[in-house]
C-alpha positions in Angstrom: 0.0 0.0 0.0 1.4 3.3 -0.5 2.2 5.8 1.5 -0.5 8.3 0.9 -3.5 5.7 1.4 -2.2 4.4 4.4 -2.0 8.1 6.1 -5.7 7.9 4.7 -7.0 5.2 7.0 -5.0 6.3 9.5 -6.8 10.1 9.4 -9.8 8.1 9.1 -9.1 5.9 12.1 -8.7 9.2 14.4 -12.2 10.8 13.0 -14.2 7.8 13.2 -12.7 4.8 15.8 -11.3 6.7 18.6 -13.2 7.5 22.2 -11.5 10.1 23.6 -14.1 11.9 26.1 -12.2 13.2 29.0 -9.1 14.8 26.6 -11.0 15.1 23.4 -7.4 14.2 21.8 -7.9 11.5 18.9 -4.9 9.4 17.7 -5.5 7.2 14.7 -3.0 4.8 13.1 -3.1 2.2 10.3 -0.5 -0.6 10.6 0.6 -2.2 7.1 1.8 -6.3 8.0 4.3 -8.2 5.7 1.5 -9.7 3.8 0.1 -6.6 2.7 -3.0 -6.7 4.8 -4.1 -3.6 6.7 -5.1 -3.3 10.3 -6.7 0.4 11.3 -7.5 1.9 15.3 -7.7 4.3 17.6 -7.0 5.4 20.9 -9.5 4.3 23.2 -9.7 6.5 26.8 -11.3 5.2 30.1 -11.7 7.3 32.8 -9.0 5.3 35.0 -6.5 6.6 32.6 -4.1 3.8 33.3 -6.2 1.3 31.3 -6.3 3.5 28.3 -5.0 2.1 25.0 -3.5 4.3 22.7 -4.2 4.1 18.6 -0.8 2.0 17.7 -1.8 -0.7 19.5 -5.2 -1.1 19.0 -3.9 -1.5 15.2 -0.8 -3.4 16.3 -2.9 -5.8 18.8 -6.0 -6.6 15.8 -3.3 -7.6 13.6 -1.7 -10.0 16.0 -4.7 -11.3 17.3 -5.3 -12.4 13.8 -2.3 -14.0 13.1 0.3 -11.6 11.8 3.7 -11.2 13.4 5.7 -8.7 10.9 4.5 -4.9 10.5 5.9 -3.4 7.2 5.1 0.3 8.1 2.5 2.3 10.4 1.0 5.6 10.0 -0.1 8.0 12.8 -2.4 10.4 12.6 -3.6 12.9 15.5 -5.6 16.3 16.5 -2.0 18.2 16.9 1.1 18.2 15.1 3.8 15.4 15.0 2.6 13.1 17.3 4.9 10.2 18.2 4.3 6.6 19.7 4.7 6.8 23.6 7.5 4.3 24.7 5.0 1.3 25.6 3.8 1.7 22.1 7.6 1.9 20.5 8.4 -1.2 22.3 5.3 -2.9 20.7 6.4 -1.4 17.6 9.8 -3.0 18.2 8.7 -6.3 19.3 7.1 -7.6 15.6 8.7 -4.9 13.3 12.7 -4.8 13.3 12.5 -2.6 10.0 9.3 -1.2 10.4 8.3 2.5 8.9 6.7 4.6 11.3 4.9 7.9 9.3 3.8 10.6 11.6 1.6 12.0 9.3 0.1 15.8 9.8 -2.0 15.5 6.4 -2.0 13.4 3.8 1.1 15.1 2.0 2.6 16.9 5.4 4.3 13.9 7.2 8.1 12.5 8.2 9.4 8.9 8.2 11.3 7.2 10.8 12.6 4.0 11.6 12.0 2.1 15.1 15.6 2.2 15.9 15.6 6.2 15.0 12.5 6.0 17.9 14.1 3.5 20.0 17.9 3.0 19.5 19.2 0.2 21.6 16.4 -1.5 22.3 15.7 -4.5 24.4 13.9 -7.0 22.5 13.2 -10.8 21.5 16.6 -11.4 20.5 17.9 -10.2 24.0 15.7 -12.9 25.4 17.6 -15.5 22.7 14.3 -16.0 20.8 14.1 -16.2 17.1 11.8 -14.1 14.9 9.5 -17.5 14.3 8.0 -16.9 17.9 
């Protein structure tokens, strides 16, 4: 998928899957897996804040909980300008992407690309652990 659609779903991911009613802040991403398929979500608030999940891995977990393991690229999408993942969501990132593309997109044609080890250098992750990528 390129890069423009995938901003796409992602914008539409913040306007139409996200509940955010205490901070009225909307994050949407759209997560791209190795086989091409296409996973969309947003952040979802509770009023306990702690059990909030943000937009990246709502997208991240629907993909794994359907069988994919290997994300390609993600776009983010949000209310304000260059939004990144927050650390819990870079290490989820990290865990089933080792080259993945993150796109912190502003607009469809205003956005930067990054790598997970731009986000996260040194980074603990499977391989720390002495696991292979077949997990």
């Amino acid at each position: 998928m390129n890069t423009q659609d995938l901003i796409k779903l992602a914008i539409k991911a913040k306007e139409e899957m996200t509940y955010a009613p205490y901070s009225k802040f909307r994050v949407g991403a759209c997560v791209e897996m190795e086989d091409g398929s296409v996973y969309s979500g947003g952040n979802i608030e509770i009023a306990s804040y702690s059990a909030t999940n943000c937009a990246e891995r709502t997208a991240i977990f629907k993909a794994v909980s359907e069988g994919k393991r290997s994300i390609v690229k993600i776009a983010i999408a949000a209310d304000s300008k260059d939004v990144f993942p927050c650390g819990i969501c870079r290490q989820v990132i990290r865990e089933f992407g080792d080259n993945t593309k993150i796109i912190i997109a502003n607009s469809e044609n205003d956005y930067k690309t990054y790598t997970i080890e731009e986000l996260l250098p040194h980074s603990f992750n499977k391989k720390d652990l002495g696991v292979s990528d077949n997990v």
